[in-house]
Biotite code that builds the C-alpha atoms (Angstrom):
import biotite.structure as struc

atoms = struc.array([
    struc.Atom([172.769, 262.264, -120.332], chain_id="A", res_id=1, res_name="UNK", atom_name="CA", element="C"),
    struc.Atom([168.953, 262.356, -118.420], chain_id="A", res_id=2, res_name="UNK", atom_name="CA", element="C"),
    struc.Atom([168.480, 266.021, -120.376], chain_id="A", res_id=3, res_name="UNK", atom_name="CA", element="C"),
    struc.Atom([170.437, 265.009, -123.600], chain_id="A", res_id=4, res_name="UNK", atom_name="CA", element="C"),
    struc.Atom([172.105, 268.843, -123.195], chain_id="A", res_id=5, res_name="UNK", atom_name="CA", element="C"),
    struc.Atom([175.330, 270.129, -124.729], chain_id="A", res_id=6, res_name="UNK", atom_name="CA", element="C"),
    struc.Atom([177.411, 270.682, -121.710], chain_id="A", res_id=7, res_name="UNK", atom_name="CA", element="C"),
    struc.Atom([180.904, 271.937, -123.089], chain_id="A", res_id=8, res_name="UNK", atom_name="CA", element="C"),
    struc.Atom([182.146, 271.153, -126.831], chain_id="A", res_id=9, res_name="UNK", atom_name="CA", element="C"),
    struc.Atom([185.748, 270.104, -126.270], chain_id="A", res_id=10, res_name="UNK", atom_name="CA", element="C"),
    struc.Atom([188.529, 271.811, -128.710], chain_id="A", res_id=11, res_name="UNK", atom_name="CA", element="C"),
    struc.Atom([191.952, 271.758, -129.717], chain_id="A", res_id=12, res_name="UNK", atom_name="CA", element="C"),
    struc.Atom([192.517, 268.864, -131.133], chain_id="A", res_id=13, res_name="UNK", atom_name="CA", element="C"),
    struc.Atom([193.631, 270.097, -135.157], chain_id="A", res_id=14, res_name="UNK", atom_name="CA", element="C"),
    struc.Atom([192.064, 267.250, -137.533], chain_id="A", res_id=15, res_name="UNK", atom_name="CA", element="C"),
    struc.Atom([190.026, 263.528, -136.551], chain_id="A", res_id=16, res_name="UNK", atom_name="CA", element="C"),
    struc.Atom([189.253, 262.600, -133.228], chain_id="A", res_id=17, res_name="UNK", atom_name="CA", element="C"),
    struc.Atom([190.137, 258.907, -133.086], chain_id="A", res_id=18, res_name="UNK", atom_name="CA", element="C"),
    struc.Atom([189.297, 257.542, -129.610], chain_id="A", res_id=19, res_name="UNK", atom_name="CA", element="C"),
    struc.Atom([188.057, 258.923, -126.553], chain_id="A", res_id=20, res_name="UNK", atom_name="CA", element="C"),
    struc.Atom([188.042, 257.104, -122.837], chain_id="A", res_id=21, res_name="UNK", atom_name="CA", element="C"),
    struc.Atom([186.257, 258.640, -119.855], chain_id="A", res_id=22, res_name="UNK", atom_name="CA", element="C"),
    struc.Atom([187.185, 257.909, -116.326], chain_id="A", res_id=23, res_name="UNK", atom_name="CA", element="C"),
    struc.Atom([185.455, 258.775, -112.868], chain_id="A", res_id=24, res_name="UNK", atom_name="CA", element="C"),
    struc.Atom([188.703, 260.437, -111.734], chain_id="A", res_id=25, res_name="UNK", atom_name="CA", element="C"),
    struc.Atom([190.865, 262.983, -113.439], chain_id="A", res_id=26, res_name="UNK", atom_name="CA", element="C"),
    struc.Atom([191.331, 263.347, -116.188], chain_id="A", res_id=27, res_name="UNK", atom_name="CA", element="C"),
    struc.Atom([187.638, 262.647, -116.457], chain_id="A", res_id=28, res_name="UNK", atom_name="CA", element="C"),
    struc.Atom([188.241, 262.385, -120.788], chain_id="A", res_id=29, res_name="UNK", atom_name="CA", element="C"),
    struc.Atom([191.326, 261.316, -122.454], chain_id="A", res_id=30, res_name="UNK", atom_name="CA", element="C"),
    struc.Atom([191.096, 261.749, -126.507], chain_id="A", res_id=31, res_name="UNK", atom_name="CA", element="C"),
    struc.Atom([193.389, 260.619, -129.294], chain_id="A", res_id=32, res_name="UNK", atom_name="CA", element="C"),
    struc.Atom([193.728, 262.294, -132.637], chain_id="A", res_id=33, res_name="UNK", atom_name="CA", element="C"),
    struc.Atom([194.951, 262.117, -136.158], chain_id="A", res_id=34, res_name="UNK", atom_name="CA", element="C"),
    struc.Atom([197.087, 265.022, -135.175], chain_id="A", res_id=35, res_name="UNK", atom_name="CA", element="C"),
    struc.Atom([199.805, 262.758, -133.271], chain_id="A", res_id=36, res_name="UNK", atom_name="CA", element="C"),
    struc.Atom([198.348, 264.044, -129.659], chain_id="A", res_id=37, res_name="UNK", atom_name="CA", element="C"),
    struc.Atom([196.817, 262.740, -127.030], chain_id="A", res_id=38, res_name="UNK", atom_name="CA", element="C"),
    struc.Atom([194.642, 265.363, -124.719], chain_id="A", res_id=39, res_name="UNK", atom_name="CA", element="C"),
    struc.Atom([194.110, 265.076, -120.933], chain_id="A", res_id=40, res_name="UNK", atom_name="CA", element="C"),
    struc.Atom([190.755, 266.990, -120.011], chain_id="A", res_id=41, res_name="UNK", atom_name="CA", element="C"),
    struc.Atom([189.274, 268.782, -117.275], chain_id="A", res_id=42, res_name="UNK", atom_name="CA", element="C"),
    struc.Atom([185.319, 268.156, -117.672], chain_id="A", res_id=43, res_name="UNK", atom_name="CA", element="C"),
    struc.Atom([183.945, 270.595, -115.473], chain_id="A", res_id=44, res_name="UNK", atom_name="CA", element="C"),
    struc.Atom([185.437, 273.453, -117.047], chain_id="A", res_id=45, res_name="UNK", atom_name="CA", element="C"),
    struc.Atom([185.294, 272.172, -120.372], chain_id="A", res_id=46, res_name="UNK", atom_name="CA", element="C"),
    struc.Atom([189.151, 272.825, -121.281], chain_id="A", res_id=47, res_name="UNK", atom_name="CA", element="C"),
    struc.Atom([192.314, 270.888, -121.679], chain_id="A", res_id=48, res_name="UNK", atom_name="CA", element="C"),
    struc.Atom([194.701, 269.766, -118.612], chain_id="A", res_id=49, res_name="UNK", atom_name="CA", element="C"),
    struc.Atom([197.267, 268.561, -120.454], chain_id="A", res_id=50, res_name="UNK", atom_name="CA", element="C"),
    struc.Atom([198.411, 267.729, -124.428], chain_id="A", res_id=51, res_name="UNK", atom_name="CA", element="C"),
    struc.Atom([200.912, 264.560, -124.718], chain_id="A", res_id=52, res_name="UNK", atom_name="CA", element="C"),
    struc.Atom([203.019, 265.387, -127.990], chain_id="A", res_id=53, res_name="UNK", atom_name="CA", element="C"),
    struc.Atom([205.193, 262.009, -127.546], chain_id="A", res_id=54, res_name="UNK", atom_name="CA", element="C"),
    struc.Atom([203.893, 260.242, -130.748], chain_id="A", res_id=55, res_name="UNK", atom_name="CA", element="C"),
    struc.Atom([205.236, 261.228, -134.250], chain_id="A", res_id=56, res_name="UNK", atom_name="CA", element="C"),
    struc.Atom([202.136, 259.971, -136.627], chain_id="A", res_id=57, res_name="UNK", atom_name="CA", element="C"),
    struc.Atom([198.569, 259.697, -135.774], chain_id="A", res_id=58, res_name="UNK", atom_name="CA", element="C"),
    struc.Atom([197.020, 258.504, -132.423], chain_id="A", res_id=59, res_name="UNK", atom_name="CA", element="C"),
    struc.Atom([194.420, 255.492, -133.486], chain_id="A", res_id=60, res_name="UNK", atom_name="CA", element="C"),
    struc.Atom([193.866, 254.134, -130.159], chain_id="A", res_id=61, res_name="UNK", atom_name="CA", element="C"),
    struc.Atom([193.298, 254.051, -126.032], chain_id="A", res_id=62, res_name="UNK", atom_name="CA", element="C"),
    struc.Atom([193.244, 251.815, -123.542], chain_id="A", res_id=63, res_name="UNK", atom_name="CA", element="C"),
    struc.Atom([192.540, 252.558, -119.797], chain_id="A", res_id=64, res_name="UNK", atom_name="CA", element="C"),
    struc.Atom([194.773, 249.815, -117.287], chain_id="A", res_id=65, res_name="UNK", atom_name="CA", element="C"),
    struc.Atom([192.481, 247.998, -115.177], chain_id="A", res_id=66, res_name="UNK", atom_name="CA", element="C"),
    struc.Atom([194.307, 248.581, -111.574], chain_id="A", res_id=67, res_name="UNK", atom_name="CA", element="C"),
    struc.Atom([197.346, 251.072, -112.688], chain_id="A", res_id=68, res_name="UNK", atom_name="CA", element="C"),
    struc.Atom([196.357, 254.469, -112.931], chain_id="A", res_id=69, res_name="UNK", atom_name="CA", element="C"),
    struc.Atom([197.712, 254.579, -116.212], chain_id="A", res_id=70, res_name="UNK", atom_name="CA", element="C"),
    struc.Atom([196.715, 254.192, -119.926], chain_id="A", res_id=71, res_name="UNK", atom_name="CA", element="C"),
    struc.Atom([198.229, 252.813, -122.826], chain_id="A", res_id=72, res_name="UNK", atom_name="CA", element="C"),
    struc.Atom([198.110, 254.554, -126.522], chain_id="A", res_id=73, res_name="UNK", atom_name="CA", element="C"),
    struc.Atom([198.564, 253.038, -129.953], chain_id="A", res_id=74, res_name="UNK", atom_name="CA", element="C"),
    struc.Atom([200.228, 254.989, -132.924], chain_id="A", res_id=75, res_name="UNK", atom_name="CA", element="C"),
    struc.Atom([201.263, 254.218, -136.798], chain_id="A", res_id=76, res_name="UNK", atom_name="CA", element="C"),
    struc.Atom([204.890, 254.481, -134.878], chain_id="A", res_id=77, res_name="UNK", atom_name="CA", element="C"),
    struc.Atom([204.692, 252.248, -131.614], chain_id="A", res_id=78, res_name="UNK", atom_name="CA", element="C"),
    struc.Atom([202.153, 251.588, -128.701], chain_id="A", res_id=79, res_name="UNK", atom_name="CA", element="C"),
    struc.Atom([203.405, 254.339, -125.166], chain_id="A", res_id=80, res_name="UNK", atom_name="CA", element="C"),
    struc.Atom([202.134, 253.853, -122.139], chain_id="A", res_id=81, res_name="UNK", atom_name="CA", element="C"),
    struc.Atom([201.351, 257.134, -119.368], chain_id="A", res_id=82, res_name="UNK", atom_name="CA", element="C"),
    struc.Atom([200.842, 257.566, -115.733], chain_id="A", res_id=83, res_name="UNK", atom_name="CA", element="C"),
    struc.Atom([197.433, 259.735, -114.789], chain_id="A", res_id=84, res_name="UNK", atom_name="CA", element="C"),
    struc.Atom([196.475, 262.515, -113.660], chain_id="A", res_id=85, res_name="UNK", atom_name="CA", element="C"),
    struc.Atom([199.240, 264.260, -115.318], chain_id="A", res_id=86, res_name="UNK", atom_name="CA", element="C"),
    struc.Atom([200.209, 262.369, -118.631], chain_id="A", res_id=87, res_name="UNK", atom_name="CA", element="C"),
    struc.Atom([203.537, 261.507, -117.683], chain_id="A", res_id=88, res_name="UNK", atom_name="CA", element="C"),
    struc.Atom([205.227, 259.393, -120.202], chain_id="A", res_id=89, res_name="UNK", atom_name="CA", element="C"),
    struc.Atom([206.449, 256.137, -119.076], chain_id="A", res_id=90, res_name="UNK", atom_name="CA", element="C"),
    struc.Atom([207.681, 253.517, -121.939], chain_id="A", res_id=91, res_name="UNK", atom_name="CA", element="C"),
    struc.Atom([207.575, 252.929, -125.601], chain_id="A", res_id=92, res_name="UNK", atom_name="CA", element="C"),
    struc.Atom([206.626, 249.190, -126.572], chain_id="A", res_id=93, res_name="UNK", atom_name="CA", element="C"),
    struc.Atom([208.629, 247.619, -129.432], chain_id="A", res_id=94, res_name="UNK", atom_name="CA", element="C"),
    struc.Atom([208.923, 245.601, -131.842], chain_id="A", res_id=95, res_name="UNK", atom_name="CA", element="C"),
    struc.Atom([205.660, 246.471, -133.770], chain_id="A", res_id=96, res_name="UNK", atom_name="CA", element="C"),
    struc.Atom([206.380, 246.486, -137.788], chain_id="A", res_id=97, res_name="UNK", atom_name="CA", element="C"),
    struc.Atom([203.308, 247.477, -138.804], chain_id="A", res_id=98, res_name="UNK", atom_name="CA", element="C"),
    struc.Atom([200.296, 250.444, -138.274], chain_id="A", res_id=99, res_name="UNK", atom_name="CA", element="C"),
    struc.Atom([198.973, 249.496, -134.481], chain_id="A", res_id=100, res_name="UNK", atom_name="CA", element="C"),
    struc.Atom([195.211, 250.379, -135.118], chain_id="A", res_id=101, res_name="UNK", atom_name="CA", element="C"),
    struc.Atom([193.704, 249.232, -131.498], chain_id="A", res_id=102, res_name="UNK", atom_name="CA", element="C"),
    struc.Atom([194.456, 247.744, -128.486], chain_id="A", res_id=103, res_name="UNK", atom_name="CA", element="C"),
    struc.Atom([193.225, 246.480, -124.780], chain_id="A", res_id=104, res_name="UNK", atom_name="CA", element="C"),
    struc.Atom([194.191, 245.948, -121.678], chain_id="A", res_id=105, res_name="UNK", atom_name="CA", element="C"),
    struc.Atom([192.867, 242.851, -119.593], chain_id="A", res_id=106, res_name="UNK", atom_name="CA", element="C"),
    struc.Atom([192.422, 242.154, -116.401], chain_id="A", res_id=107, res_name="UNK", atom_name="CA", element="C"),
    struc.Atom([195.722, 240.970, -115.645], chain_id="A", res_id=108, res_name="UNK", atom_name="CA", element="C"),
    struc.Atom([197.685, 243.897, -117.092], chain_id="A", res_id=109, res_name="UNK", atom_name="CA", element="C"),
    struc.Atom([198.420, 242.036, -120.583], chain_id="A", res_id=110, res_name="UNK", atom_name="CA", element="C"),
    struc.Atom([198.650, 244.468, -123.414], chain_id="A", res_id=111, res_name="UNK", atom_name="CA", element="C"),
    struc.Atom([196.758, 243.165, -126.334], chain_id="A", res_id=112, res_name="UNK", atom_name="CA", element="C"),
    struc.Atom([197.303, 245.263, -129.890], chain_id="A", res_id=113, res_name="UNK", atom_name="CA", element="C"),
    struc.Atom([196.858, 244.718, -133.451], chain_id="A", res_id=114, res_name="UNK", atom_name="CA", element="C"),
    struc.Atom([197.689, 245.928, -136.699], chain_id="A", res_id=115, res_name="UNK", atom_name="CA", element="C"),
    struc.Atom([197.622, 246.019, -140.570], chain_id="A", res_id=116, res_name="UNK", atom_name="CA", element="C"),
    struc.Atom([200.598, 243.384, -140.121], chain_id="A", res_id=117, res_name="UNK", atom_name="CA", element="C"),
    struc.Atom([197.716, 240.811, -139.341], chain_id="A", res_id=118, res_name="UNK", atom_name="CA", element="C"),
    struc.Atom([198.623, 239.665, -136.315], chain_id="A", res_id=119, res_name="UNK", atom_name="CA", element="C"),
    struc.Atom([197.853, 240.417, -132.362], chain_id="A", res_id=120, res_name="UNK", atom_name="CA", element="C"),
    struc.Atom([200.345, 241.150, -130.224], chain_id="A", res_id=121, res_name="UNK", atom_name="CA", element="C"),
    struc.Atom([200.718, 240.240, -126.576], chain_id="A", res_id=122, res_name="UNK", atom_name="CA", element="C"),
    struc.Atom([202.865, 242.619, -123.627], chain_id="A", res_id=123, res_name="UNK", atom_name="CA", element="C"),
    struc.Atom([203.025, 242.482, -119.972], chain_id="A", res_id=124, res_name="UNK", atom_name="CA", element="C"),
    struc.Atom([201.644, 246.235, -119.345], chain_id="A", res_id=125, res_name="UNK", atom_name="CA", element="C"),
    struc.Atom([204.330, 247.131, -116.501], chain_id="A", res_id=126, res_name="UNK", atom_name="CA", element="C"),
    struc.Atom([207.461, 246.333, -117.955], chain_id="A", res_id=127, res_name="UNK", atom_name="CA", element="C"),
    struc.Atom([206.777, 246.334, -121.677], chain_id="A", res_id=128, res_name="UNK", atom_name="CA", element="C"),
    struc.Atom([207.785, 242.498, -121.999], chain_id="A", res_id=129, res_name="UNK", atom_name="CA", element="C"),
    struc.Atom([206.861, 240.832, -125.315], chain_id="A", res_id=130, res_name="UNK", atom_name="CA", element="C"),
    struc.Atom([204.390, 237.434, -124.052], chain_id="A", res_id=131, res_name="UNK", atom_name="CA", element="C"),
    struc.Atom([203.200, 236.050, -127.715], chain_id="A", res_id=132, res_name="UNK", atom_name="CA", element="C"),
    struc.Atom([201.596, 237.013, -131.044], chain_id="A", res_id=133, res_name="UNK", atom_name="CA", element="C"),
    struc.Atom([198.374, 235.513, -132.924], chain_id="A", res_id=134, res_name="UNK", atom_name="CA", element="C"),
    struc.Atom([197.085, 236.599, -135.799], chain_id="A", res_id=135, res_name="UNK", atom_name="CA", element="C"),
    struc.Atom([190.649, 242.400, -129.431], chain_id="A", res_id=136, res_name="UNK", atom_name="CA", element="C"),
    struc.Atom([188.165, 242.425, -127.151], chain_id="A", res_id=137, res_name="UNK", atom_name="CA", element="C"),
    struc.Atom([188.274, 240.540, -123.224], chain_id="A", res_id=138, res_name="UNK", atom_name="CA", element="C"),
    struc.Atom([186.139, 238.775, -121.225], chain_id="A", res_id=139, res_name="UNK", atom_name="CA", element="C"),
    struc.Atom([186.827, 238.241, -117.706], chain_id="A", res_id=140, res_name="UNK", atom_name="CA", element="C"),
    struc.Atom([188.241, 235.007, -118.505], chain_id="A", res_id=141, res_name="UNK", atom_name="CA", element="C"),
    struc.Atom([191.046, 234.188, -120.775], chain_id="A", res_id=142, res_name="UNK", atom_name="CA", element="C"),
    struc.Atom([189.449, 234.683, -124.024], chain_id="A", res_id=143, res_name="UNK", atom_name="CA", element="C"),
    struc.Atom([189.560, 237.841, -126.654], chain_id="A", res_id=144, res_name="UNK", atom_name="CA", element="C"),
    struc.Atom([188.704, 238.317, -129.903], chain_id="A", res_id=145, res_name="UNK", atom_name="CA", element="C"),
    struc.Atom([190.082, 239.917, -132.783], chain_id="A", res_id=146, res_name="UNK", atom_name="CA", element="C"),
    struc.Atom([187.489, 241.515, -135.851], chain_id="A", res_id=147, res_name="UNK", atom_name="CA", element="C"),
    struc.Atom([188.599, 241.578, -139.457], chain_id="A", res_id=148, res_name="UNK", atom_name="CA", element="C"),
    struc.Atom([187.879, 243.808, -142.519], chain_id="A", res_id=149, res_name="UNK", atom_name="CA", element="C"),
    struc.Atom([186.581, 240.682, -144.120], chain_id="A", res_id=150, res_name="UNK", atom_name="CA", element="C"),
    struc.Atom([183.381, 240.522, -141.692], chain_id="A", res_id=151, res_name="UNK", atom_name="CA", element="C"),
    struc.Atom([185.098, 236.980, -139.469], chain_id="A", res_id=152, res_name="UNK", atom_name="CA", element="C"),
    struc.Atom([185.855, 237.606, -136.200], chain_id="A", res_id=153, res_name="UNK", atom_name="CA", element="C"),
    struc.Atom([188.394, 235.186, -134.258], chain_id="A", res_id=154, res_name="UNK", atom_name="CA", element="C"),
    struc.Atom([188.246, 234.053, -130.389], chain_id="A", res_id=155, res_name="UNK", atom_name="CA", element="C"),
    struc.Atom([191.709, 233.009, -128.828], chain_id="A", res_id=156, res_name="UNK", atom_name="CA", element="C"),
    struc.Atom([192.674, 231.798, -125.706], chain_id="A", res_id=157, res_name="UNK", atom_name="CA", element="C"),
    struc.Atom([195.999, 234.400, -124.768], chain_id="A", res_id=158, res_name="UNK", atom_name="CA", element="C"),
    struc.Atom([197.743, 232.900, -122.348], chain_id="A", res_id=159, res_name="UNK", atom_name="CA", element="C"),
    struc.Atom([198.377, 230.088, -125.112], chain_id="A", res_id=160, res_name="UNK", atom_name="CA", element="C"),
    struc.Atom([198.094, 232.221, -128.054], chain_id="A", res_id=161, res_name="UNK", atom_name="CA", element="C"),
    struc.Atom([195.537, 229.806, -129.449], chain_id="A", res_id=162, res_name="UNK", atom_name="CA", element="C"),
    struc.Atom([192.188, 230.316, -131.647], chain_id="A", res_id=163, res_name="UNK", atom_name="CA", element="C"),
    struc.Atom([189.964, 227.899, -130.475], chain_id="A", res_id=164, res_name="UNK", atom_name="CA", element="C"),
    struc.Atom([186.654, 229.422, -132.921], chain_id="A", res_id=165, res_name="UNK", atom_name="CA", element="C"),
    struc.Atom([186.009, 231.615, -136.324], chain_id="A", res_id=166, res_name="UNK", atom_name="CA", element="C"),
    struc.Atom([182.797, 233.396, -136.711], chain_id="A", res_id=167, res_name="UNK", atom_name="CA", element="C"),
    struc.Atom([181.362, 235.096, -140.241], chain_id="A", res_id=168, res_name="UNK", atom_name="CA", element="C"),
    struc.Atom([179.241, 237.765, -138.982], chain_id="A", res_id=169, res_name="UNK", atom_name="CA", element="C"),
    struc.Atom([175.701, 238.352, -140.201], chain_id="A", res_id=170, res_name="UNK", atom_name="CA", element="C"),
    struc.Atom([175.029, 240.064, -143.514], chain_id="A", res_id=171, res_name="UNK", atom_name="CA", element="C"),
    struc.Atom([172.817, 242.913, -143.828], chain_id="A", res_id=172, res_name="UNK", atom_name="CA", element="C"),
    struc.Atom([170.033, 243.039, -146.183], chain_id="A", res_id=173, res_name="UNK", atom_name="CA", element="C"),
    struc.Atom([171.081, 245.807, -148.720], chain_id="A", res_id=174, res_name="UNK", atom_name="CA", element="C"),
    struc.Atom([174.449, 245.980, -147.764], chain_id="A", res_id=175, res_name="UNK", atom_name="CA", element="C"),
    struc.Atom([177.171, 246.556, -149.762], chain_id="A", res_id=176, res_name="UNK", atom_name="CA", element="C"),
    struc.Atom([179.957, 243.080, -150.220], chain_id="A", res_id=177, res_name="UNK", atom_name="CA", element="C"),
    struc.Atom([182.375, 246.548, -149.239], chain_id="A", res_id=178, res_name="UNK", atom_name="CA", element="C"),
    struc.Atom([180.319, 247.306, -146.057], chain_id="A", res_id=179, res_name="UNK", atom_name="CA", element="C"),
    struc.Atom([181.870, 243.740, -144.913], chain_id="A", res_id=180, res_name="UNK", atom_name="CA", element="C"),
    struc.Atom([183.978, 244.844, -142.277], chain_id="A", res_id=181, res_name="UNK", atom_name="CA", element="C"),
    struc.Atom([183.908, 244.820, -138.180], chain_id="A", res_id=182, res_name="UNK", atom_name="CA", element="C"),
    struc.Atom([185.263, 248.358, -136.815], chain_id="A", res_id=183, res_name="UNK", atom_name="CA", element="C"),
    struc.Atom([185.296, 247.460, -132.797], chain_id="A", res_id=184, res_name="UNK", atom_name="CA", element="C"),
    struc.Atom([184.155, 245.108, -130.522], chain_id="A", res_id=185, res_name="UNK", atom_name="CA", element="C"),
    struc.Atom([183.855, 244.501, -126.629], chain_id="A", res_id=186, res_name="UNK", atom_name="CA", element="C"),
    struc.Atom([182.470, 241.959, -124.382], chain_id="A", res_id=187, res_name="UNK", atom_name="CA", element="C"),
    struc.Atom([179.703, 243.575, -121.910], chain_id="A", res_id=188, res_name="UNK", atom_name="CA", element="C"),
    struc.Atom([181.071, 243.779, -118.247], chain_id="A", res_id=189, res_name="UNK", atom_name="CA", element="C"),
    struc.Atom([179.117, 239.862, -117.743], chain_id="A", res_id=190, res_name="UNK", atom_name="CA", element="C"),
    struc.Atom([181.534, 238.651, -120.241], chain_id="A", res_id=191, res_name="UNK", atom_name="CA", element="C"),
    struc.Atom([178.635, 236.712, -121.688], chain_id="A", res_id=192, res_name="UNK", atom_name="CA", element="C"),
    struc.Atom([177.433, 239.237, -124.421], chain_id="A", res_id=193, res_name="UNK", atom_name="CA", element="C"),
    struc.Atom([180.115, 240.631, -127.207], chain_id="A", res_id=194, res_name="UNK", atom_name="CA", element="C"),
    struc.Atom([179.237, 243.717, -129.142], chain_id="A", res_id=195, res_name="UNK", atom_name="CA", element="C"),
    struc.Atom([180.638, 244.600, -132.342], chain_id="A", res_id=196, res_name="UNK", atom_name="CA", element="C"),
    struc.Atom([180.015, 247.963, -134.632], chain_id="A", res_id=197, res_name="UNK", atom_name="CA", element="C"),
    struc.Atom([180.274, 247.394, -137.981], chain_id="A", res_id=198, res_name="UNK", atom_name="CA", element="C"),
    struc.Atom([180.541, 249.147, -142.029], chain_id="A", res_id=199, res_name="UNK", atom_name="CA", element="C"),
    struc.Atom([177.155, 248.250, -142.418], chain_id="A", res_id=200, res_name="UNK", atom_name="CA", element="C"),
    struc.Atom([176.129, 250.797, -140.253], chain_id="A", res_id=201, res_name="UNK", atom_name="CA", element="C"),
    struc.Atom([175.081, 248.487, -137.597], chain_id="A", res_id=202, res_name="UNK", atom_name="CA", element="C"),
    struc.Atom([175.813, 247.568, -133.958], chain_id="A", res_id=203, res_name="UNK", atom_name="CA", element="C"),
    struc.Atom([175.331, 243.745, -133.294], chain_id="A", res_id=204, res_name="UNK", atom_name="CA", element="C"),
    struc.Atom([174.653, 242.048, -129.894], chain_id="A", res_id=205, res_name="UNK", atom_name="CA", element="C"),
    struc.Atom([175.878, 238.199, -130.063], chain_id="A", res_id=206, res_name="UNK", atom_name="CA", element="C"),
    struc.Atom([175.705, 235.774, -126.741], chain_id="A", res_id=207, res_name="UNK", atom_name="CA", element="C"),
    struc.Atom([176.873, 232.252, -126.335], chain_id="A", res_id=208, res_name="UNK", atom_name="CA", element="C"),
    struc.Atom([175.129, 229.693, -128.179], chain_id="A", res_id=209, res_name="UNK", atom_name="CA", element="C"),
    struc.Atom([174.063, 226.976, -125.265], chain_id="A", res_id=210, res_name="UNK", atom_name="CA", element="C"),
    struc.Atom([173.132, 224.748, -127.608], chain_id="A", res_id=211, res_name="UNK", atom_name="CA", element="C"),
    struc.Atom([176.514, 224.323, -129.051], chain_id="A", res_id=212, res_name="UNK", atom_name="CA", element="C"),
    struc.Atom([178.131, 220.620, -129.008], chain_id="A", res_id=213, res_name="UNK", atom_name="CA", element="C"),
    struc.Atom([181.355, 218.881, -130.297], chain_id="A", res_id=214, res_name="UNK", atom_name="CA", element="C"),
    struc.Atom([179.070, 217.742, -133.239], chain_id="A", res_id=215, res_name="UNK", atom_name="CA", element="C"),
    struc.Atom([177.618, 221.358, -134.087], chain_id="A", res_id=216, res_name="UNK", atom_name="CA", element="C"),
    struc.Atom([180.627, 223.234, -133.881], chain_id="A", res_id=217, res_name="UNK", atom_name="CA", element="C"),
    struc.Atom([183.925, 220.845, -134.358], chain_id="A", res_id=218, res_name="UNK", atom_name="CA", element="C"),
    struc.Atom([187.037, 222.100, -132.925], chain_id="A", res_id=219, res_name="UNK", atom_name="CA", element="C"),
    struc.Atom([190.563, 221.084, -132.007], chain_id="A", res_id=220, res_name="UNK", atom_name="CA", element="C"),
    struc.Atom([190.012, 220.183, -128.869], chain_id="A", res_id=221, res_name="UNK", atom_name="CA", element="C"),
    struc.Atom([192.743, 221.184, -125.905], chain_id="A", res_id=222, res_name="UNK", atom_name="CA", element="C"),
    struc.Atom([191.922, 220.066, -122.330], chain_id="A", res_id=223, res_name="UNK", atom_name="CA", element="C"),
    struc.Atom([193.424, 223.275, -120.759], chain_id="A", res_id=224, res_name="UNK", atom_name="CA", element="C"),
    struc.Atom([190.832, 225.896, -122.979], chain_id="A", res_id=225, res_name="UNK", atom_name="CA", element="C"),
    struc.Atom([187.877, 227.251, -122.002], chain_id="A", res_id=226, res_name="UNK", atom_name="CA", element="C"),
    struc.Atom([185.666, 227.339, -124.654], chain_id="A", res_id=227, res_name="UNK", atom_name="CA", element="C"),
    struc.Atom([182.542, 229.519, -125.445], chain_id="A", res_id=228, res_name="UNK", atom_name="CA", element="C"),
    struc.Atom([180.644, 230.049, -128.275], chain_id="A", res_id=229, res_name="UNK", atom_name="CA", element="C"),
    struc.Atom([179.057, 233.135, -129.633], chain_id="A", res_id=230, res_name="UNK", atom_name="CA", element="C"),
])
């Protein structure tokens, strides 16, 4: 990164490269493809360790579990979760009727996907057991979000599978009503910043609005929430 140098290209996936995770331990990169694979890589020498051929239809997503060395992966079939370093397989994750686009994996090993059903979907990582849906992005508390096509982005509480706050995000000069949508988002490692990269070919920072009162920003108030705004 200091020298901005090409240090290996990586090859063999067949067609679109549609998430890649790096690690400090082997495998150092895990990619996901268009091509139904999943590739485990060895970064010093520049070549695959491994190619998971589990999944039937395209690979859209990765997520890296926070104290399992394991990952999970999300299809158009079903989300499949895998132990590291080699790629074994370990369980499939049902009851998904729909495309599984993303998903994350917080803090407390909750599985958090969504879809072009509409809806999030909520599994205890270990054991594959359904928790609740809503309708993706962590902070180290018990908030995520989930972005839209349609430019909103919605924060939820998900132990309680409740939305607690709806946000429009900004429009940019000269952009297209198309260019609308919200591709990924994150919350910085604070938990106090959320990023978002969006089809108006920008990247926007947001934080939590201090200023923000009952008055300013009405919502159904539950005792047991934590709220912030952003």
């Amino acid at each position: 990164m200091r020298t901005k140098r090409c240090v290996h290209v990586l090859s063999g996936h067949t067609t679109t490269v549609a998430e890649v995770k790096c690690q400090e331990v082997d495998p150092q990169v895990i990619t996901a493809s268009m091509d139904s694979t999943i590739r485990l890589w060895d970064l010093a020498a520049g070549k695959t360790m491994a190619t998971l051929t589990h999944h039937k239809k395209s690979v859209r997503g990765l997520a890296l579990h926070p104290t399992e060395f394991a990952f999970a992966s999300a299809s158009a079939d079903n989300i499949k979760t895998w132990k590291c370093p080699q790629g074994n397989f370990i369980q499939n994750f049902e009851g998904h009727q729909a495309i599984v686009n993303t998903l994350a994996i917080n803090s407390d090993g909750v599985v958090i996907s969504g879809g072009d059903w509409g809806k999030v979907y909520c599994f205890a990582a270990l054991d594959s057991t359904f928790l609740c849906n809503c309708r993706r992005s962590f902070n180290p508390d018990v908030m995520y979000s989930s972005p839209g096509d349609n430019g909103s982005m919605a924060f939820w509480d998900w132990k309680s599978g409740y939305k607690f706050q709806s946000v429009d995000t900004l429009v940019q000069p000269g952009s297209l009503e198309s260019e609308a949508g919200i591709f990924a988002s994150i919350f910085d490692q604070t938990g106090t910043r959320f990023i978002t990269c969006e089809a108006d070919k920008t990247i926007k920072i947001w934080r939590e609005d201090d200023n923000a009162t009952e008055e300013t920003h009405p919502i159904d108030w539950k005792p047991s929430l934590i709220r912030r705004r952003y």
